[in-house]
C-alpha positions as CSV (number, residue, x, y, z in Angstrom):
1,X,21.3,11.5,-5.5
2,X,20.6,9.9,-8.9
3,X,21.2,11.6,-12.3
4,X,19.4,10.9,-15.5
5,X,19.8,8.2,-17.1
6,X,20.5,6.2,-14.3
7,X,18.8,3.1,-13.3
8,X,16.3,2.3,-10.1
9,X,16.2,-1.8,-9.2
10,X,12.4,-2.4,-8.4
11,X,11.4,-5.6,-6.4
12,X,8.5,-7.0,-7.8
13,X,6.8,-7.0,-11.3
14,X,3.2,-6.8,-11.0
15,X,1.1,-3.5,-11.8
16,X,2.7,-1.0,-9.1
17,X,5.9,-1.8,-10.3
18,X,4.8,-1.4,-13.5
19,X,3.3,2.2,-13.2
20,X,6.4,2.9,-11.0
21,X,8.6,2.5,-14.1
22,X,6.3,4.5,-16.2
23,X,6.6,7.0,-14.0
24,X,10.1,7.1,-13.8
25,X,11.1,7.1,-17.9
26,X,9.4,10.0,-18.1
27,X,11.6,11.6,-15.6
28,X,14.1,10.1,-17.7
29,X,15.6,7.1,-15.1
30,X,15.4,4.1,-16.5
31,X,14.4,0.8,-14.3
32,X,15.2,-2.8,-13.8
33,X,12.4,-5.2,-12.5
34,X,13.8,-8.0,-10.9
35,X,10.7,-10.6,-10.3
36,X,10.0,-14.6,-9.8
37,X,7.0,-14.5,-12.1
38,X,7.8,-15.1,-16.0
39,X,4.4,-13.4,-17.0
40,X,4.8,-10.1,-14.5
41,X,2.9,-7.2,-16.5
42,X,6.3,-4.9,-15.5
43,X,8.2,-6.5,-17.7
44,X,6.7,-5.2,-20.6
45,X,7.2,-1.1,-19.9
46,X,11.3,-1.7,-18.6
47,X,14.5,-2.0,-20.9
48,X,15.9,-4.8,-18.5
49,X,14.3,-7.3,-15.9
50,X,15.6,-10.7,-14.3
51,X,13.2,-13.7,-14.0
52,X,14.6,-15.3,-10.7
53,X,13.7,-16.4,-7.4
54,X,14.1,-13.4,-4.8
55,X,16.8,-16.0,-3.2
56,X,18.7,-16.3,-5.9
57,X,22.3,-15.0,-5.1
58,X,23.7,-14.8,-8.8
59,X,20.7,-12.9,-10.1
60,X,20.5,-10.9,-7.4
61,X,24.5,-10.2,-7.4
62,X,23.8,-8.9,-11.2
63,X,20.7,-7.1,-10.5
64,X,22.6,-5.0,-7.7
65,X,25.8,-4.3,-10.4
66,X,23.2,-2.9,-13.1
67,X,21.2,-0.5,-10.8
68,X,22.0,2.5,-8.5
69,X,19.3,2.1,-6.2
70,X,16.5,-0.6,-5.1
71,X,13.1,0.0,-4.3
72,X,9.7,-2.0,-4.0
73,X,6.6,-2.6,-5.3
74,X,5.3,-5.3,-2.3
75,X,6.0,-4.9,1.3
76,X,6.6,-9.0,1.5
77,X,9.8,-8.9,0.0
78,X,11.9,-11.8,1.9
79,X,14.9,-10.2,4.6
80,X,17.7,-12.6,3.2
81,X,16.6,-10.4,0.0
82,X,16.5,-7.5,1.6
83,X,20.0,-8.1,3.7
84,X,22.2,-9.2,0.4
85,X,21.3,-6.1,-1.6
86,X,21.7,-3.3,1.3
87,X,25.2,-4.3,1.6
88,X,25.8,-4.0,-1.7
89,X,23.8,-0.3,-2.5
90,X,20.3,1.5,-0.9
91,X,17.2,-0.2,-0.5
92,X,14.7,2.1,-0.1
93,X,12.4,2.3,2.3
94,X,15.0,0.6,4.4
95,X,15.2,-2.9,6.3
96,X,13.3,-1.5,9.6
97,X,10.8,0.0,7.7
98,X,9.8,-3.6,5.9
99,X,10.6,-5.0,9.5
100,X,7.8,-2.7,10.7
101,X,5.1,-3.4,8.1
102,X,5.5,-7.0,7.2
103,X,4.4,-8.2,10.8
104,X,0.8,-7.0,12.2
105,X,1.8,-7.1,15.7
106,X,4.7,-5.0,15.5
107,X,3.2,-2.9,13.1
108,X,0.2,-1.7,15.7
109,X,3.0,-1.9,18.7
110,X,4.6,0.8,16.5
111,X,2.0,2.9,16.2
112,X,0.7,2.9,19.1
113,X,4.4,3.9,20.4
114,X,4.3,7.0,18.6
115,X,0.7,8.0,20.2
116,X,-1.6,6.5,17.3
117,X,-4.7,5.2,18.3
118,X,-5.2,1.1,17.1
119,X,-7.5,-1.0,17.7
120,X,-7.7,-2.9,20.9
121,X,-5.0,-6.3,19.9
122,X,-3.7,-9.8,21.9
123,X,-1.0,-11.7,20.2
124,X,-2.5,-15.1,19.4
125,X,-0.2,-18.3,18.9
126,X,-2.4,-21.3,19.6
127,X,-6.6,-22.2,19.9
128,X,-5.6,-22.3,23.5
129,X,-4.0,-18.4,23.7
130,X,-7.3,-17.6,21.3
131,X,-9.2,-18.4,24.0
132,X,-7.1,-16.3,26.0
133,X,-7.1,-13.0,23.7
134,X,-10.9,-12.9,23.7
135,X,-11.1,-12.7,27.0
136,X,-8.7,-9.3,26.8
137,X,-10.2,-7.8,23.4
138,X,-13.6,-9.5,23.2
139,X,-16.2,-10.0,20.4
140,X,-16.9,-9.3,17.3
141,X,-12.9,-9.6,16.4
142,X,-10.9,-10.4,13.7
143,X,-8.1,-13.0,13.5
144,X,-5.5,-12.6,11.3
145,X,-2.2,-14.0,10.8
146,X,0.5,-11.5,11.4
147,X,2.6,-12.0,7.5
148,X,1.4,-11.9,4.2
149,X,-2.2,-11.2,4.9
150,X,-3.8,-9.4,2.0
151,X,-7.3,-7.8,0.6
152,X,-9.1,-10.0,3.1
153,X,-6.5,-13.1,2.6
154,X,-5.4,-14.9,6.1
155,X,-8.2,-13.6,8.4
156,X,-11.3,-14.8,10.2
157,X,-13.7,-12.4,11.4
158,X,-15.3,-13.8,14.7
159,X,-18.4,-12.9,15.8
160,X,-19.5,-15.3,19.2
161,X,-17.8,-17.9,21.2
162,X,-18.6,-20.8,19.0
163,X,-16.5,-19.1,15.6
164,X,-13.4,-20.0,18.1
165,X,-14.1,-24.1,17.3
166,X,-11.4,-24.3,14.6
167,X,-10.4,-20.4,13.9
168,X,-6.5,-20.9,14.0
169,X,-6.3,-23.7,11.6
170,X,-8.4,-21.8,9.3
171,X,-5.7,-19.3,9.1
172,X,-3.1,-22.0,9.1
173,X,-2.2,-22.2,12.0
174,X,0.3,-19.2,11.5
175,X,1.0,-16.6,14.3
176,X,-1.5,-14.2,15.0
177,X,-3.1,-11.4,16.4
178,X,-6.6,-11.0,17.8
179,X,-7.9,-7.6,16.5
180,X,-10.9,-5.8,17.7
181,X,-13.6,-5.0,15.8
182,X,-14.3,-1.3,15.4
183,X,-17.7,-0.1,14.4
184,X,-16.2,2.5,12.0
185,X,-18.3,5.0,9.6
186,X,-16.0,4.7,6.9
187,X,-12.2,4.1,5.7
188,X,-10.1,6.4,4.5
189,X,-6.2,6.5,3.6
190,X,-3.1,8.7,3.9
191,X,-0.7,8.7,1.2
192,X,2.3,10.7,2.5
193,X,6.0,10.9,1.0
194,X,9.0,11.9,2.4
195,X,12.8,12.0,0.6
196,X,16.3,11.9,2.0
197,X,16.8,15.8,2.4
198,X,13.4,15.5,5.3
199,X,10.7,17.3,2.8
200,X,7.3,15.6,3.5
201,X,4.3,15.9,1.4
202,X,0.9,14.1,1.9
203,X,-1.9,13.5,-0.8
204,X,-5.7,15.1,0.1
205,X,-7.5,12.2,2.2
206,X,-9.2,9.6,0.3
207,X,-12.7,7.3,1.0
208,X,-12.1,3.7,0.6
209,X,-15.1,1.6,-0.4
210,X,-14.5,-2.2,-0.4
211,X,-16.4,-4.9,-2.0
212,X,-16.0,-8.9,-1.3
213,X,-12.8,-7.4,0.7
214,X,-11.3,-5.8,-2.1
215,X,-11.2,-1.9,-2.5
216,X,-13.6,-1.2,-5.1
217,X,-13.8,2.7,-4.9
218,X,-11.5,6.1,-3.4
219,X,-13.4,8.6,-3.3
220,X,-11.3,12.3,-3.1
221,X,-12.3,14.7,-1.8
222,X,-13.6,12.1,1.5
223,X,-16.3,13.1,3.2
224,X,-15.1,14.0,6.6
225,X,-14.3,17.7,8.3
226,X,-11.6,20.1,7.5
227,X,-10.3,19.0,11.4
228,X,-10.5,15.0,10.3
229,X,-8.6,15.6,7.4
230,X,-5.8,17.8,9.1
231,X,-5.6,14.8,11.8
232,X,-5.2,12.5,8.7
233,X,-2.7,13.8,7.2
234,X,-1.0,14.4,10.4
235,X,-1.0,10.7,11.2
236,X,0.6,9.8,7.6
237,X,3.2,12.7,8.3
238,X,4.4,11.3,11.4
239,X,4.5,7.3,10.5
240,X,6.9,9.0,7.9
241,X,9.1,10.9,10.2
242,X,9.5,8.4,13.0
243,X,10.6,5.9,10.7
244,X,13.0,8.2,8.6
245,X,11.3,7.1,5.5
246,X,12.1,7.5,1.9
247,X,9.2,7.2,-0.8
248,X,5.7,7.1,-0.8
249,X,3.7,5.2,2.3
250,X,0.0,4.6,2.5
251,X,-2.0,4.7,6.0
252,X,-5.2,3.3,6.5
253,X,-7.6,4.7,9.0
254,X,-11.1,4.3,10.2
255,X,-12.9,7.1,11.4
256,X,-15.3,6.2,14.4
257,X,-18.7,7.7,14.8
258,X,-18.9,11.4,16.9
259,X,-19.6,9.6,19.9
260,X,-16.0,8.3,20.2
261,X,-13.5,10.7,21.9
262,X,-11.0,9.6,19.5
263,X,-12.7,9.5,15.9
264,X,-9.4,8.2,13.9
265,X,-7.7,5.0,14.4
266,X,-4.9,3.2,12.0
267,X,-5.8,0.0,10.9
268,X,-2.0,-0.4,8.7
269,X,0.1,1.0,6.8
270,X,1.6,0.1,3.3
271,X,5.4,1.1,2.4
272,X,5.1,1.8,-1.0
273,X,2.7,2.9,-3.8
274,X,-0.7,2.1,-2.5
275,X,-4.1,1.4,-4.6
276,X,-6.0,4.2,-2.8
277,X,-3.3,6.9,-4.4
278,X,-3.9,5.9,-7.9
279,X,-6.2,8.4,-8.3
280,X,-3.4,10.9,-8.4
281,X,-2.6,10.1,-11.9
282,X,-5.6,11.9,-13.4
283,X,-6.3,14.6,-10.7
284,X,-2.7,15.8,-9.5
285,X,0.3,17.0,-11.1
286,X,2.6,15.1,-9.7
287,X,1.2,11.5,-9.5
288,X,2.3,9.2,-6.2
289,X,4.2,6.9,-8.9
290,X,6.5,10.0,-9.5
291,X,6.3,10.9,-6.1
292,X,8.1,7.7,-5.3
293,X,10.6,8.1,-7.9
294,X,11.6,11.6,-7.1
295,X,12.3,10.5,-3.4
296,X,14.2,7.5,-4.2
297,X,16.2,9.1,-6.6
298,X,16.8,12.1,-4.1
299,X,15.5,14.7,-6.4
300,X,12.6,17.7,-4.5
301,X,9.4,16.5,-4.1
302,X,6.5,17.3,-6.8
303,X,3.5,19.6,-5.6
304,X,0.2,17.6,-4.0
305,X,-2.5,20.0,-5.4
306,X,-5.4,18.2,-6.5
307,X,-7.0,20.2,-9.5
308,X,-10.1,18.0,-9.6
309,X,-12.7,16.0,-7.7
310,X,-12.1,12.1,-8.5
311,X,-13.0,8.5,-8.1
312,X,-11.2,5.6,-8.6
313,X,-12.7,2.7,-9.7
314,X,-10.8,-0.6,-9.2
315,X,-11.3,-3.1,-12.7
316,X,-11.6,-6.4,-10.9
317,X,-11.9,-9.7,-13.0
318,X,-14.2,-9.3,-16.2
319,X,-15.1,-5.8,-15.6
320,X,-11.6,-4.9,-17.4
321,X,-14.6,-5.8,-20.8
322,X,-15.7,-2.6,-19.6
323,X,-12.9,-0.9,-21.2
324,X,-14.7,0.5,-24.6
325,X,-17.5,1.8,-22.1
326,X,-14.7,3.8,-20.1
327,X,-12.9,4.9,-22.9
328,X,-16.0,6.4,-24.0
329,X,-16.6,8.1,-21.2
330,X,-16.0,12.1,-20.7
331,X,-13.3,12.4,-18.1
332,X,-12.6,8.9,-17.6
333,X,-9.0,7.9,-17.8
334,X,-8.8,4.3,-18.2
335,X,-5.7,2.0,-17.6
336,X,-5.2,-1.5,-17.7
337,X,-2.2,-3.4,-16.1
338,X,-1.8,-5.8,-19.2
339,X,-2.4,-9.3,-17.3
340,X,-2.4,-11.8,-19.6
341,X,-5.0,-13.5,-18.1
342,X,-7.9,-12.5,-16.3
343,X,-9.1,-14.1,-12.8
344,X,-12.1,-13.5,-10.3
345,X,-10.7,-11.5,-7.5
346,X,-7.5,-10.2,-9.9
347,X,-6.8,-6.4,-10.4
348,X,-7.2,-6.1,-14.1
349,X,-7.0,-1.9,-14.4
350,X,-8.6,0.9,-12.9
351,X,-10.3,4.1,-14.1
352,X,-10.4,7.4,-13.0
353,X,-12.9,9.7,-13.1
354,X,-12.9,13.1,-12.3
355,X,-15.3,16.1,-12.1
356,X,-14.4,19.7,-11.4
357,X,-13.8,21.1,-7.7
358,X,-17.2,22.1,-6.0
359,X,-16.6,24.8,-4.3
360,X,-17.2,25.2,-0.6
């Protein structure tokens, strides 16, 4: 268990870590960011941070005698990284838990070894064993490589036999997996936290809207039943427990029409602070940044009640302009990760808007 004033290694430097830190100085632990990129927007909030390659023994070696703990802002985080540091003090979430999450196929084996419905999958190595995997899940599907695939990055979505000419170099090449397509009526996300002691809490159920592959809205409260959102939050509950987690963990599930006997499926799941929870800043308490620190650090975890209806909206690219417009608006919170430069497709800010509870 960590006291005040000591200090929480974070993996990563871009805008989770950055709101992770945040969150924990006003708890009143301090952070390091360790991170490859010179111009990583946590480096501004923290008191200490190391520019270095995640391979980098010596910096790492350092990094490990200045902190108490690690934790991470990205799930890719390399496992020679990962293997150094955990002999030297915690990582959390631990090694099988990044193990679980950074590999598509063993993430949906996982879940479905728990009793979580997936989509129908075929491991997929070569054109030759795509052929192979449509046969066994069919069309429309989606290829994606099994690492590193992110807001729509290393997949193919196939929808008839002549989309196979060329589909696995498109992708690289890489190992992959053959996913079904489900026809879902919307997206929605878990985020769920569990500490050391075994206390698990989970966030209200959220509606994910995405745009060009990106998530462009959360919606909370979603629009699904009292009995969807129980099974929800069930699902996120359990991912946590079976993998003795520690911290905060997204889940993302699509809820199938009414004509399906089982309406929820998991589509992945993210071990760490996830963009759908950011609307818990401005309508909880207890936001998921300081969710996370409480449970690394080993301290109770806060209270999930949501004292306001919300929407997220994610700032992509120029609309981060947008900012005297949102700052303007009543019940708008709006924050911006402070990237130096601004890209088509980069996440600039968001905003949060919130309205009060309507009553049932």
């Amino acid at each position: 268990m960590l006291n005040p004033g000591d200090t929480i290694g974070i993996l990563g430097g871009g805008q989770l870590g950055r709101m992770m830190a945040l969150a924990a100085s006003r708890l009143g632990l301090k952070t390091y960011i360790f991170c490859p990129d010179p111009d990583s927007p946590a480096f501004d909030v923290t008191a200490f941070h190391t520019c270095a390659d995640y391979e980098d023994e010596e910096a790492l070696t350092a990094f490990a005698e200045a902190v108490q703990c690690v934790t991470y802002e990205f799930e890719n985080i390399p496992a020679p990284t990962v293997d150094f540091l955990k002999k030297r003090l915690p990582v959390l979430p631990d090694e099988t838990v990044l193990r679980t999450s950074q590999d598509r196929l063993v993430e949906k084996t996982f879940f479905r070894s728990i009793g979580i419905q997936t989509a129908n999958f075929k491991e997929v190595s070569s054109q030759e064993e795509l052929m192979e995997a449509v046969e066994a899940v069919g069309l429309p599907g989606l290829l994606k490589t099994r690492r590193f695939g992110y807001d729509g990055k290393g997949q193919v979505f196939l929808k008839k036999i002549e989309d196979l000419d060329g589909a696995f170099e498109a992708i690289g090449a890489q190992p992959a997996i053959l996913e079904a397509f489900v026809p879902f009526e919307r997206e929605i996300s878990v985020i769920a936290a569990r500490n050391a002691q075994g206390q698990i809490v989970s966030y209200d159920i959220a509606e994910n809207v995405h745009k060009n592959q990106i998530l462009n809205t959360t919606t909370v409260p979603a629009d699904i039943s009292e009995g969807i959102a129980a099974e929800a939050r069930k699902i996120g509950e359990l991912v946590a427990e079976k993998l003795n987690y520690v911290g905060v963990l997204a889940v993302e599930l699509f809820l199938l029409p009414e004509t399906f006997e089982k309406r929820l499926i998991a589509n992945e799941m993210a071990p760490r602070v996830h963009n759908s929870g950011h609307w818990t800043e401005s309508a909880c308490l207890v936001s998921q940044f300081e969710q996370h620190i409480r449970a690394v650090a080993g301290w109770p975890l806060g209270d999930t009640t949501r004292h306001s209806d919300v929407v997220m909206t994610n700032l992509i690219g120029n609309d981060i302009e947008r900012r005297q417009e949102l700052l303007s608006s009543p019940a708008t919170s709006f924050h911006s990760y402070g990237k130096a430069e601004t890209r088509d497709g980069r996440k600039m800010g968001h905003a949060n808007h919130i309205t009060p509870i309507k009553s049932s």
